[in-house]
C-alpha positions as CSV (number, residue, x, y, z in Angstrom):
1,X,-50.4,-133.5,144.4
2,X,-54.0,-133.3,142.8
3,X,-54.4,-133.2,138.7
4,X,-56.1,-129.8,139.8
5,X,-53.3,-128.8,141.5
6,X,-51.2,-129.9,138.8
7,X,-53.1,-128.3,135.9
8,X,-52.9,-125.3,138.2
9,X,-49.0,-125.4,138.6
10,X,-48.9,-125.9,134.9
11,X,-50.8,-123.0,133.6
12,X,-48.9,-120.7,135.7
13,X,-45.7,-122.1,134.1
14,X,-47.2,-121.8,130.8
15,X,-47.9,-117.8,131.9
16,X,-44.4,-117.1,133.0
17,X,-43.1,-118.5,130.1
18,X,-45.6,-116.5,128.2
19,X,-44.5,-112.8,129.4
20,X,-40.7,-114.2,129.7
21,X,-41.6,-114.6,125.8
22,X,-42.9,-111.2,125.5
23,X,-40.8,-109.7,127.7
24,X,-37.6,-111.1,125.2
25,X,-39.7,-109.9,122.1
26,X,-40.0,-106.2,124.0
27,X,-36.1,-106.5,124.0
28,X,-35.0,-107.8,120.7
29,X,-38.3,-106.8,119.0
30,X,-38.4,-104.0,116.2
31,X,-38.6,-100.3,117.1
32,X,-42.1,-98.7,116.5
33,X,-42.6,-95.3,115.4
34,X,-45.5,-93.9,117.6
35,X,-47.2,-91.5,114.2
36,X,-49.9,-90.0,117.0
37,X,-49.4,-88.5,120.5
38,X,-52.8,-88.0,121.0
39,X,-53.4,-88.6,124.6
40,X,-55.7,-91.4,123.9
41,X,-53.9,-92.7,122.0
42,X,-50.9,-92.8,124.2
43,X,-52.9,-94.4,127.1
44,X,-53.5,-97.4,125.3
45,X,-50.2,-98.1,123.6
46,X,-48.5,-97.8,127.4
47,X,-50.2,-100.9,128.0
48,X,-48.3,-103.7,125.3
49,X,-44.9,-101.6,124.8
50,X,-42.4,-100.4,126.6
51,X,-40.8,-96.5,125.5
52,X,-37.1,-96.6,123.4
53,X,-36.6,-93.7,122.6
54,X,-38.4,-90.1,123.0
55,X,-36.4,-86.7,121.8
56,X,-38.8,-84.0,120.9
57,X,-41.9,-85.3,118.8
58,X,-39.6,-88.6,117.8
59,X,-40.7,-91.4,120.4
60,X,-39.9,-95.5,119.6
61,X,-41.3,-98.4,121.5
62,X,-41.0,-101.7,121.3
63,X,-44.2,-104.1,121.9
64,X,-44.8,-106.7,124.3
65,X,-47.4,-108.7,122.5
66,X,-47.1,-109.7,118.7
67,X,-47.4,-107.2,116.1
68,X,-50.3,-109.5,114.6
69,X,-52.2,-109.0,118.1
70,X,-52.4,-105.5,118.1
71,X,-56.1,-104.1,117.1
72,X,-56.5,-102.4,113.8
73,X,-56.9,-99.1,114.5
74,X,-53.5,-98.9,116.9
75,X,-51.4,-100.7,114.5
76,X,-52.1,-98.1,111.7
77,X,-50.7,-95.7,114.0
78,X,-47.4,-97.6,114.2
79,X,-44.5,-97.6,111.8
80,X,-41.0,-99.9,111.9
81,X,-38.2,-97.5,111.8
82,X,-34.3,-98.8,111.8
83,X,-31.8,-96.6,113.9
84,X,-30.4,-95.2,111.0
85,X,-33.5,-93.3,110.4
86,X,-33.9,-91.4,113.7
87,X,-31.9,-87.9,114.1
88,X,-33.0,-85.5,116.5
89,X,-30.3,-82.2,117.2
90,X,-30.1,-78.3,116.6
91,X,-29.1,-77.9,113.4
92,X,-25.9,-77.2,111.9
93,X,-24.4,-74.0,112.4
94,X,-22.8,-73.5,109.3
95,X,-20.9,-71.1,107.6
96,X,-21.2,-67.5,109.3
97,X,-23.4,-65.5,106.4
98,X,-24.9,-61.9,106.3
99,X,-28.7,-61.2,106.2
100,X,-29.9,-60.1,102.8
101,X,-31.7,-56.8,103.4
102,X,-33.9,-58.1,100.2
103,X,-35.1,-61.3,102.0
104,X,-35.5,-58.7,105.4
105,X,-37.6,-57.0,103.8
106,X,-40.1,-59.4,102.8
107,X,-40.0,-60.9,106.7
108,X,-40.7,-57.6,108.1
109,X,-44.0,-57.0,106.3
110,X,-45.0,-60.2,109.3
111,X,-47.4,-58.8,111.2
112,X,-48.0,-61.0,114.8
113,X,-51.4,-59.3,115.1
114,X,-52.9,-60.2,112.0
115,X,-51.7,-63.7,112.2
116,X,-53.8,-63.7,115.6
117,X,-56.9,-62.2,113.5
118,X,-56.9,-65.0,111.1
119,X,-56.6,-67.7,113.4
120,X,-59.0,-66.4,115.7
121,X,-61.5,-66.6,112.9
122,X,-61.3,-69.6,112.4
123,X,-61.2,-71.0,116.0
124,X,-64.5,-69.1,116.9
125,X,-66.5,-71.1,113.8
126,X,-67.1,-73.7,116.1
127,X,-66.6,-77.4,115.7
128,X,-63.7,-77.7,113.1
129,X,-63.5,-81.9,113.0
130,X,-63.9,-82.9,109.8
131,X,-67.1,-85.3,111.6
132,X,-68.8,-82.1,111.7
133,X,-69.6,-82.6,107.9
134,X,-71.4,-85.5,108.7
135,X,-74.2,-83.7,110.7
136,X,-74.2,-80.6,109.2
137,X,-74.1,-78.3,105.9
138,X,-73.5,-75.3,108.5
139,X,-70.5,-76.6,110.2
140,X,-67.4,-75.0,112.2
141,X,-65.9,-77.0,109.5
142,X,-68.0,-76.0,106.5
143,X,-67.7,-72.3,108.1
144,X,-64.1,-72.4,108.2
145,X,-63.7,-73.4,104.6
146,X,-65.8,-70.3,104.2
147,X,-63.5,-68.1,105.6
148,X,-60.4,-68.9,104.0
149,X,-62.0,-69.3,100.5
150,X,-63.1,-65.3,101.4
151,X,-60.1,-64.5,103.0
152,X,-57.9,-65.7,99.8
153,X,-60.4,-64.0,97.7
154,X,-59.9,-60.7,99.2
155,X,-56.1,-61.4,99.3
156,X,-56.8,-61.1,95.3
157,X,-56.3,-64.9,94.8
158,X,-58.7,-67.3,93.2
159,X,-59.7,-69.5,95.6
160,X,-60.1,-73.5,94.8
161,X,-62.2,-75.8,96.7
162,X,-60.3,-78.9,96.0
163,X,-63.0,-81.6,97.6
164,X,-62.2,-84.9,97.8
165,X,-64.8,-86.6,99.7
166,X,-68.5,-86.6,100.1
167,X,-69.9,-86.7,103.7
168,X,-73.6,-87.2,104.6
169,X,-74.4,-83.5,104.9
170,X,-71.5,-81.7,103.1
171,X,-68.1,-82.1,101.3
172,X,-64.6,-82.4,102.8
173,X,-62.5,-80.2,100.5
174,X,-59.0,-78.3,101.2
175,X,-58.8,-74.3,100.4
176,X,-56.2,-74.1,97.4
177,X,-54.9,-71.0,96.0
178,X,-52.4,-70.2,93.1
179,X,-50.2,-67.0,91.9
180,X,-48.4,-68.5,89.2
181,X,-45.2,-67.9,87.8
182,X,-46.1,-66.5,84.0
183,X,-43.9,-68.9,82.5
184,X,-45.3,-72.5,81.7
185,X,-43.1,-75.4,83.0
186,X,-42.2,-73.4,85.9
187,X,-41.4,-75.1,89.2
188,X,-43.4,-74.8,92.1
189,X,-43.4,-74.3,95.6
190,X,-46.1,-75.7,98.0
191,X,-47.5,-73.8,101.4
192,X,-49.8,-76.5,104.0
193,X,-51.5,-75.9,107.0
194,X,-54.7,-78.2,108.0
195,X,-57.5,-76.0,108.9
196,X,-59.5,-78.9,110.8
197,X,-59.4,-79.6,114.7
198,X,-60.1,-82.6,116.7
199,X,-63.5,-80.9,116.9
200,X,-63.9,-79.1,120.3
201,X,-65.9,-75.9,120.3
202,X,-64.0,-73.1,119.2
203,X,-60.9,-74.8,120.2
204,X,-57.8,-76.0,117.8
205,X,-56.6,-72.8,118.2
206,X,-52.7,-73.7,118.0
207,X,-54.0,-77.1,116.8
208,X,-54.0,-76.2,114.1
209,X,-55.6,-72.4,113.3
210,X,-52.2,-71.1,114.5
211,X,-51.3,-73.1,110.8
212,X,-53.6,-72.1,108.6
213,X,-53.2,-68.7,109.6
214,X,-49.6,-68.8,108.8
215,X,-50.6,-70.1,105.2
216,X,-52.8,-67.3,104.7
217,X,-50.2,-64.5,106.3
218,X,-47.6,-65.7,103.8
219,X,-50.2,-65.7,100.9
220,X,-50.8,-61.9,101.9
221,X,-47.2,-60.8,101.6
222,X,-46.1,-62.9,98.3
223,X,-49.3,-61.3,96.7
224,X,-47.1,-58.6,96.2
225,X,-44.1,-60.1,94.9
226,X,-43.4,-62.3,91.3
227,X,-42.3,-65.4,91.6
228,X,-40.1,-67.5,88.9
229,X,-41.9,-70.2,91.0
230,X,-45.9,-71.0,90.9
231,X,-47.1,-70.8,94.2
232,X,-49.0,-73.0,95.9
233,X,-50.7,-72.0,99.3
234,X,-52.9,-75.0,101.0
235,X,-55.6,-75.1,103.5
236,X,-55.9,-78.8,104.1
237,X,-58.8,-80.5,105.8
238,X,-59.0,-83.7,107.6
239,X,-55.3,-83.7,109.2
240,X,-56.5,-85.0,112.5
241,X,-58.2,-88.2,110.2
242,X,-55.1,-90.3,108.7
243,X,-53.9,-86.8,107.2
244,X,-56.5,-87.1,104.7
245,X,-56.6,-83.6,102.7
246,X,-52.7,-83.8,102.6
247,X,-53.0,-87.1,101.1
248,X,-55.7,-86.1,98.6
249,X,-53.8,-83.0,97.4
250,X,-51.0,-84.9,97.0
251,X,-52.9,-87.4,95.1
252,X,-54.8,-84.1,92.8
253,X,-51.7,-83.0,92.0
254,X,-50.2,-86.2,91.0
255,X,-53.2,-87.0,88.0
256,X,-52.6,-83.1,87.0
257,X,-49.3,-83.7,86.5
258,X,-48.6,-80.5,88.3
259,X,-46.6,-82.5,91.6
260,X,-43.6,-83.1,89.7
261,X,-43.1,-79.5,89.5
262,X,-43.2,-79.3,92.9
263,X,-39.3,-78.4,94.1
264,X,-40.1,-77.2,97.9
265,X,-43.4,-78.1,100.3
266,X,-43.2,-76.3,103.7
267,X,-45.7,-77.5,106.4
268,X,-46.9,-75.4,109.5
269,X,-48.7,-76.8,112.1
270,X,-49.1,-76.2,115.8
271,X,-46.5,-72.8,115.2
272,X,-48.1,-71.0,118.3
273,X,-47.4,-72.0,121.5
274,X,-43.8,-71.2,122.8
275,X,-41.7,-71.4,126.5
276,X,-38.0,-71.8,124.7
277,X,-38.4,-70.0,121.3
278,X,-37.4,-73.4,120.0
279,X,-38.2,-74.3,116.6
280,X,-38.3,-78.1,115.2
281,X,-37.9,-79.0,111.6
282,X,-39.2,-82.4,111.0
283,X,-38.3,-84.4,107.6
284,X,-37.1,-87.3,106.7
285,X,-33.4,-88.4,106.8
286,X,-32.5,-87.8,103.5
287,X,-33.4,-84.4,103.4
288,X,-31.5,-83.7,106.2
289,X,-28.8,-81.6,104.5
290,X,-32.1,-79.2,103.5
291,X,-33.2,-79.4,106.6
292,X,-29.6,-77.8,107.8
293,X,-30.1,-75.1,105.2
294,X,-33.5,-74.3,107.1
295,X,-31.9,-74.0,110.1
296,X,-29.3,-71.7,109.0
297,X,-32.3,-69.3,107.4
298,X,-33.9,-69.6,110.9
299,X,-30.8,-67.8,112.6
300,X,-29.9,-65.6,109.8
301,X,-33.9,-63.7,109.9
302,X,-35.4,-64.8,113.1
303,X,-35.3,-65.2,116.6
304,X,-35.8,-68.9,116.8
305,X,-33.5,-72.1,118.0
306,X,-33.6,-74.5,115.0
307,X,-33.4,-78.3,116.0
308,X,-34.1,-81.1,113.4
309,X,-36.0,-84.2,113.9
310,X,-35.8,-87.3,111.9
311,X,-38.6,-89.3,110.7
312,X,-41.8,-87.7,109.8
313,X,-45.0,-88.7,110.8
314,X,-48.5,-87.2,111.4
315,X,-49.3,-84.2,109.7
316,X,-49.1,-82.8,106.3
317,X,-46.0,-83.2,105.5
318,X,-45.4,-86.7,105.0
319,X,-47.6,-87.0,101.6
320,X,-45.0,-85.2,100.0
321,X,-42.1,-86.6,102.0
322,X,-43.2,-89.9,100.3
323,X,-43.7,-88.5,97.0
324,X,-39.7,-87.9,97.2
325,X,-40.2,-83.9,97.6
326,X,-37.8,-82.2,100.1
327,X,-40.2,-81.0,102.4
328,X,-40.5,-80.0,106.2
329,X,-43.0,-79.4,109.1
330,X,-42.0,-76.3,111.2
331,X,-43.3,-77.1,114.2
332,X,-43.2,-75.6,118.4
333,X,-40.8,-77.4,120.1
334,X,-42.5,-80.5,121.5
335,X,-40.3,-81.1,124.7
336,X,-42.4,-78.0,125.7
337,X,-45.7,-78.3,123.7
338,X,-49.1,-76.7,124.3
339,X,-50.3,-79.3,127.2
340,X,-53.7,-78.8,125.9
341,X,-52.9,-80.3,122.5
342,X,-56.1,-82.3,121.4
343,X,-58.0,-80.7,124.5
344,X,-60.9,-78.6,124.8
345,X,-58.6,-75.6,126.4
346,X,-56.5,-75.3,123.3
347,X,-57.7,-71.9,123.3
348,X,-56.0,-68.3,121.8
349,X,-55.6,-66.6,125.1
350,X,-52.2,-68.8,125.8
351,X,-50.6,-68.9,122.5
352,X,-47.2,-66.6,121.0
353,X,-47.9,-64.7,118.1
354,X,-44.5,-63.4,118.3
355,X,-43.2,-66.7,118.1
356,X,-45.7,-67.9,115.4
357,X,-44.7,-64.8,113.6
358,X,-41.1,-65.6,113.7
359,X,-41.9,-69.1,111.9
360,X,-43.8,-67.3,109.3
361,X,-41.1,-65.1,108.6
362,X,-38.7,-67.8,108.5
363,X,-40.9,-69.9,105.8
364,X,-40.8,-66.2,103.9
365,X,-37.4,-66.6,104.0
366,X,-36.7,-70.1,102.5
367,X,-39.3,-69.4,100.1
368,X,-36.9,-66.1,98.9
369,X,-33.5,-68.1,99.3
370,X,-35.7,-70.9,96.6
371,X,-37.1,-68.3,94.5
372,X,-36.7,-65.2,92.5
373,X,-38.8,-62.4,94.3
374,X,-39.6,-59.4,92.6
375,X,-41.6,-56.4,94.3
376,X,-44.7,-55.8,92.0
377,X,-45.0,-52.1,91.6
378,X,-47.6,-49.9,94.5
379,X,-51.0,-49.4,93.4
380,X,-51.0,-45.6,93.5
């Protein structure tokens, strides 16, 4: 035989030996968290790992080239999980437990329709991505912002633009608004929702106006209620970039020193789009047992299927997960998600207000089962 023919024969041993390497490292290899499903993103991890595990919004892969090798970008989307960290069933059922006609009351001032107002508001401004901000001081974004600041504002809150980053024609802020509790030292509890899209035109409508809208529902009917707790209702921006206004709030609150008053943070994103009345609650496994609690609320005043999924990743939830704050997303059921998450048709004429009501009302409810609420008096 020829060196050639040799060398030849050699390199291919030295490729089979290279993928059996791989393929072993794919096998005994660390699980991945996948912290996107963004199509795109999807695409391109198929092609160095090989799917675990997928339950609901939970999916695990294992990769079949190093770690190390991976570009930048896809490994930040990536995070080692152990076993022990991955739970995904309906929740408990619990103890058998009578509505209280207090907390029914407070879920039946829900109303589907105006939920559907506000979020087509803020779908029609446009282009929501916070990118926008980068071309223009007259944004979907900037106009969004807009909105909600008004909207809170005519709600009879305060509105706070709580910016956190300069972009080349405007600033990326999140849409803050307080009703505190009257005592100082009180605890608090949190409301999110991002207000940002991937950046289609007038899209994002489940993704995530169907969100913000329940932040700004629930701000509506606790304006007419005290509260032992402060409350916190946020409007974040730049979700669909590294969860970035979640992360700066998180970071706001922190120097203010107002986080560690934080008891309770309740996340809503993607609450609209419904074929099984399924709700997921998604935290982190040490929270579970809150998590069950949740669940239980969900049966007591709504309509909705509670299952739990375990660990969090990729909305606004996790800054506060991280911070050691029970927290949760509510969530549509993602075995049957809107197909046109991250498209250009994630439009209102599809989506459940119904359903998105029914998460609204169950966030309404935890928030009375955490809190003393106490009917302010009727304007005459």
């Amino acid at each position: 035989m020829k060196l050639s023919a040799l060398s030849g024969v050699f390199s291919l041993l030295l490729l089979y030996a290279a993928l059996g390497c791989a393929q072993q490292q794919a096998v005994s290899g660390p699980s991945y968290l996948l912290m996107s499903q963004d199509p795109a993103f999807l695409e391109e991890i198929s092609k160095i790992s090989s799917t675990v595990y997928s339950v609901g919004r939970t999916r695990l892969i294992k990769l079949s080239i190093p770690f190390s090798q991976i570009p930048t970008e896809i490994a930040a989307k990536l995070r080692e999980v152990s076993p022990e960290e991955v739970y995904n069933a309906p929740a408990a059922q619990g103890p058998e437990k009578t509505a209280d006609p207090a907390v029914l009351a407070i879920t039946a001032k829900v109303a589907g329709a105006r939920l559907m107002g506000y979020a087509d508001s803020i779908t029609m401004t446009g282009k929501r991505s916070a990118a926008q901000l980068d071309i223009s001081a007259a944004s979907g974004n900037r106009l969004a912002m807009n909105y909600i600041a008004g909207t809170f504002k005519e709600l009879g809150y305060e509105p706070e633009w709580q910016c956190y980053k300069s972009r080349k024609a405007d600033k990326e802020c999140n849409i803050v608004a307080r009703r505190k509790a009257g005592q100082s030292g009180a605890k608090a509890i949190l409301v999110i929702g991002h207000m940002d899209s991937t950046g289609y035109e007038n899209a994002g409508a489940d993704d995530n106006a169907s969100g913000a809208a329940g932040v700004l529902e629930m701000a509506r009917i606790l304006a007419g209620y005290k509260s032992d707790h402060d409350l916190i209702f946020v409007t974040a921006n730049g979700e669909e970039n590294g969860i970035a206004g979640g992360y700066a709030c998180a970071r706001k609150l922190k120097e203010s020193g107002e986080l560690s008053r934080v008891s309770w943070a309740i996340n809503m994103d993607m609450i609209s789009w419904n074929k099984d009345g399924v709700l997921e609650i998604e935290t982190n496994k040490e929270f579970l047992a809150h998590a069950d609690w949740v669940g239980a609320q969900a049966r007591l005043y709504t309509k909705l299927e509670p299952h739990i999924a375990t660990p969090a990743w990729g909305s606004d939830h996790v800054p506060f997960l991280e911070a050691g704050i029970p927290t949760y997303l509510s969530i549509e059921h993602w075995e049957s998600h809107n197909p046109c998450y991250h498209k250009a048709c994630d439009k209102m004429a599809a989506l459940s207000w119904d359903y998105a009501a029914d998460i609204v009302r169950l966030n309404l409810a935890v928030i009375a089962g955490k809190a003393r609420l106490t009917p302010l008096a009727s304007k005459p």
